[in-house]
N, C-alpha and C positions, 0 to 999 in steps of 0.2 A: 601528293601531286597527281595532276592528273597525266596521261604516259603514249597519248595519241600521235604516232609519230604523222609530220606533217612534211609539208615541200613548200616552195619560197613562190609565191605568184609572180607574173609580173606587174609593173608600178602600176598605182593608180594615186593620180595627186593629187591636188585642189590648195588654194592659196585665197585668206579669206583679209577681206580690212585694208585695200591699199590698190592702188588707180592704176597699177605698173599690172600689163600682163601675165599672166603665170608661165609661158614661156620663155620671157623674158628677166623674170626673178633669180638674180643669182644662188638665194637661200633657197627657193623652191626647186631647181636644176641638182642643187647639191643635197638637197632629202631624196629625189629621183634616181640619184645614182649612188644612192646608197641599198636603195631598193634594190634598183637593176644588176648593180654590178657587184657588189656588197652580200647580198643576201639576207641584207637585214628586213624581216617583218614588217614593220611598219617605223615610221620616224615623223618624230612632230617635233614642230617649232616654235616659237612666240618671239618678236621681236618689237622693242618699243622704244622708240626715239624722242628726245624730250622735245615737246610742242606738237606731238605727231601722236595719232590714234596707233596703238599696236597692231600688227602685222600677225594672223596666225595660218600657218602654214600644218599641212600632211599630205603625205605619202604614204602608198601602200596598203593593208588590208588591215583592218584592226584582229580579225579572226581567221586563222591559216583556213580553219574547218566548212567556217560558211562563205568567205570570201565579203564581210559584212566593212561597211565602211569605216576608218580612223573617227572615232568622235573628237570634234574639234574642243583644242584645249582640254582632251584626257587628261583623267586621274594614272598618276604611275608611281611606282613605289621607286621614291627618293634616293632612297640609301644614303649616304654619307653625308649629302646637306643636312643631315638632320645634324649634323657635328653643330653646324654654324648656329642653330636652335638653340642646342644644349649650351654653346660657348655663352650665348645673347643670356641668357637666365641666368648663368653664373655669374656673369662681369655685373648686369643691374643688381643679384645679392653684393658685388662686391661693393658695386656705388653705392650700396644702401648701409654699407660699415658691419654687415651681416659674414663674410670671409673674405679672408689677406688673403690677396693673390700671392706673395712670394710666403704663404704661412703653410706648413708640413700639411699633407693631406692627413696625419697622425693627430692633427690637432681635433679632426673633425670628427674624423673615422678610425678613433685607437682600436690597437691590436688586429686591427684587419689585413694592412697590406705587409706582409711579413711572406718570404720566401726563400730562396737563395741567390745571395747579392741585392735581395730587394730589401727595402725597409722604410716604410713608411713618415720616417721623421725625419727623412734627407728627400721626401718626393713633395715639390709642393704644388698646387693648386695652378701654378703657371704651366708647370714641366707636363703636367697632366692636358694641359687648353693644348700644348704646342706642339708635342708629342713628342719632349727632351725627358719624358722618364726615366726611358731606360725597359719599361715593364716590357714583357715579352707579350704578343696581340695572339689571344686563345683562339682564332677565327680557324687554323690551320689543327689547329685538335680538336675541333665539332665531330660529331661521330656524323655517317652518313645520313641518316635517317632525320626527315625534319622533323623537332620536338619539339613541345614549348619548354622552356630555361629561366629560370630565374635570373635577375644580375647578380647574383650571390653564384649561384655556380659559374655563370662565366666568367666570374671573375676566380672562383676558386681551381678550374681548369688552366687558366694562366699561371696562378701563382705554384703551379707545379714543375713550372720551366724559368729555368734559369735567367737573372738578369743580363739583359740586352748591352747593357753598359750604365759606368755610374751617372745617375740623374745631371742634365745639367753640359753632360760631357758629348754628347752626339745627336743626332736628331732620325728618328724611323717612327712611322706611322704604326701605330697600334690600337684598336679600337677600346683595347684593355680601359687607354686612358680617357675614354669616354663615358664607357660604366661606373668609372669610380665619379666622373665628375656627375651623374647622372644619380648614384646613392649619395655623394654628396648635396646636391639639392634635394632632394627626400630628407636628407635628416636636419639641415638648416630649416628649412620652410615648415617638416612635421607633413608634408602635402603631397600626394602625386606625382612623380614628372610632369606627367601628362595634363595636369590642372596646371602647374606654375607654364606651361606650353601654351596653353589654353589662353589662360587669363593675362600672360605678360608678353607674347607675342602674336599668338594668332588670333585674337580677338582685337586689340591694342592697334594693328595697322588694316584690319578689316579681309584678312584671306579665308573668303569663301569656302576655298576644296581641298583646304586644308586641313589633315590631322594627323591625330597617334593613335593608331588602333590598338581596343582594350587588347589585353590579354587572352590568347585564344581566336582572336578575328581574325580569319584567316582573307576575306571576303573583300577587296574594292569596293568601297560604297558607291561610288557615281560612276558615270559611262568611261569607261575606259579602254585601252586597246590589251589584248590579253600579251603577255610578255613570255618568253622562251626560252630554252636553254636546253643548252648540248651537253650528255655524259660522256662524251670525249669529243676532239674533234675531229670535224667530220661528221661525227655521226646524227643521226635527222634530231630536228628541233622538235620537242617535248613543252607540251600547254606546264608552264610553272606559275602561274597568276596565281592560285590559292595554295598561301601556305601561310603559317604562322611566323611571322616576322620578330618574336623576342629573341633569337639567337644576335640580332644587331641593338636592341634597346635602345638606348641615349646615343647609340652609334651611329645607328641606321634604319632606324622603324617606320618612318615617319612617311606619310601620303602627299600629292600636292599635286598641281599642272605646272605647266610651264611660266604663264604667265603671274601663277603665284609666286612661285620663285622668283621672277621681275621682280614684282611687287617686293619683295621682301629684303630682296639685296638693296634695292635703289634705297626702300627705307631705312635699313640699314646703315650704309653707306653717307646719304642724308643728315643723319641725327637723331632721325627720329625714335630709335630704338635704345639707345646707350647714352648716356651722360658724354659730353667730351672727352675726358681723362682717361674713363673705360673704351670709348670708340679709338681712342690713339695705341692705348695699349693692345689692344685686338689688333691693330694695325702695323705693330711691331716685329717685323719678320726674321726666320732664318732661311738660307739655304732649303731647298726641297724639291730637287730636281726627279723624285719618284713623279710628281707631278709633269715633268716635260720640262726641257732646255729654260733656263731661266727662273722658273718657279720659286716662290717662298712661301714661308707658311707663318702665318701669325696667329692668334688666339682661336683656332675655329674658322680661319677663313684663310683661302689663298689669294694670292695674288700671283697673275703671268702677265707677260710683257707681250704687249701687240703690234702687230708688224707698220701700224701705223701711229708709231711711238705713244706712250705712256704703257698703263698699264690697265687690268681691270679685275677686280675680285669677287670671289663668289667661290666654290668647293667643287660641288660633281660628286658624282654618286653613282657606286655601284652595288647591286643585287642581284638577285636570282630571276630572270627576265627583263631586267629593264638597267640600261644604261641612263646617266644625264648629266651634261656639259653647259656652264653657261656662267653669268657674272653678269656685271654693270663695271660700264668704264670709270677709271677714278674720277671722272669730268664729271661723273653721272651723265654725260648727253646720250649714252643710249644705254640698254640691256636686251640679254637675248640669250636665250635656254632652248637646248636639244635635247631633246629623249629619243632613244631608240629600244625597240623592244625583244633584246634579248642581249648578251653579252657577249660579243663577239671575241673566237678564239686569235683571229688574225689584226696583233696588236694595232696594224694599221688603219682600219676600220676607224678605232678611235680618234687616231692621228687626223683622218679626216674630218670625224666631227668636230675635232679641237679648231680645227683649220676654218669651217663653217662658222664657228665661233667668232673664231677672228674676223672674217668675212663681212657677217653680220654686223660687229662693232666698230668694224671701220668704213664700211662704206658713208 
């Protein structure tokens, strides 16, 4: 990584695609003062209402070093959307009669997941999408230094820690069970992640600047805002744009913009991606208030409640300089994604973006 300490400018915004002044823009006000008052880097937006051209909005500086502008609709590393990726390829193996969703991850992947309290032929294919395994999430045992990792070691650094609780019996977020579903498709298909990624969603509903970077790319392909982060808090923000992303795999590797993510939930959401019975299933929630008041979580995908009643689904993702917030309302009439570029220590921060979210989807 690169170790430049820097300082927070003040705002600079701009609001592109829509007749309402930038003044005036409630999502443009609320990226400004996340700038100003916040300290966040930069923050970008994309907002698309059905019958209506998307809305793309930034704030702030895309480079603390040259003071160089937000490229509209930046490239930013995902993090944990990529969950809803990895879910979408599993559920169409499963409509294709290729894996049982309630069938033992043992069936697929003998003698692998074996621990203490873990076992593989009581963990199935569900509890893994929903994250009711139980497995214990190896993200908190990564050694400091950023390395490339195989999924085979991070999943063997988990399996070194004790079961969370029996499969089935509770529910906590573990990336653990992301890897497994992510070697689980590798050994159904015989193929890549990153090709069954390729070929059955990112290609399939047409997302541009969207991908999985090989192994070892450490590098943002297209114009991007560089992303930040703090070795303690408080202390100055540090350029983290380049680093090797397999420590998240089927977790969290994945690239995108804003508006791809639109794109991808609404299709989603739509039909376009899932057979019915598989898109219901994905739909099936529990309890998951890690996510904020009300939250649930179903195969890959969350769902939170909007202050202008229903609800709307989509994930969020966090990494090593870049946050992202965002969904499609269950109506589908609107979607709308935030990125901010670094991970803020003062949980509030978020609470805000969350809040712009809502904003966004109900005005």
């Amino acid at each position: 990584m690169a170790a430049g300490v820097m300082g927070v400018p003040a705002a600079a915004a701009a609001s592109r695609a829509g007749s309402t002044p930038t003044g005036a823009d409630p999502v443009q006000r609320g990226l400004d003062a996340l700038v100003r008052s916040d300290g966040v880097p930069a923050a970008l937006a994309s907002v698309k209402e059905r019958g209506h051209r998307t809305r793309t909005y930034t704030a702030g500086v895309g480079d603390l070093a040259t003071g160089s502008k937000v490229p509209w609709d930046g490239q930013v590393r995902i993090g944990s959307n990529t969950k809803a990726f990895t879910a979408v390829v599993v559920l169409q193996l499963v409509g294709e009669g290729k894996i049982g969703l309630d069938t033992s991850i043992e069936t697929y992947l003998p003698d692998l997941v074996r621990g203490n309290g873990i076992d593989g032929n009581r963990i199935t294919v569900r509890h893994l999408l929903q994250h009711t395994s139980g497995l214990p999430n190896y993200v908190p045992y990564l050694s400091d230094d950023v390395r490339p990792y195989t999924p085979r070691e991070l999943l063997d650094i988990a399996l070194q820690h004790d079961a969370v609780f029996a499969p089935g019996k509770d529910w906590q977020y573990s990336n653990t069970n992301y890897v497994l579903a992510g070697m689980l498709v590798e050994k159904v298909t015989r193929r890549p992640l990153a090709e069954g990624l390729d070929r059955r969603v990112i290609e399939r509903i047409g997302l541009r600047h969207t991908y999985f970077p090989a192994h070892g790319d450490v590098r943002i392909r297209e114009p991007h805002p560089k992303g930040y982060y703090q070795e303690s808090p408080g202390s100055p923000l540090r350029d983290g744009t380049e680093l090797d992303p397999s420590w998240a795999w089927a977790a969290g590797q994945m690239i995108s913009t804003n508006s791809d993510l639109n794109r991808f939930y609404t299709a989603l959401l739509s039909g376009d991606l899932l057979p019915a019975e598989q898109l219901r299933q994905m739909r099936t929630t529990v309890p998951a208030e890690y996510f904020g008041p009300g939250a649930r979580y179903g195969l890959g995908i969350v769902s939170r409640p909007l202050s202008c009643g229903g609800r709307y689904w989509g994930h969020g993702g966090s990494t090593t300089g870049y946050e992202t917030r965002g969904g499609v309302r269950g109506d589908l009439r609107a979607a709308a994604d935030i990125a901010v570029t670094t991970q803020p220590s003062d949980k509030g921060v978020m609470e805000r973006v969350d809040g712009l979210v809502d904003m966004a989807l109900c005005r």
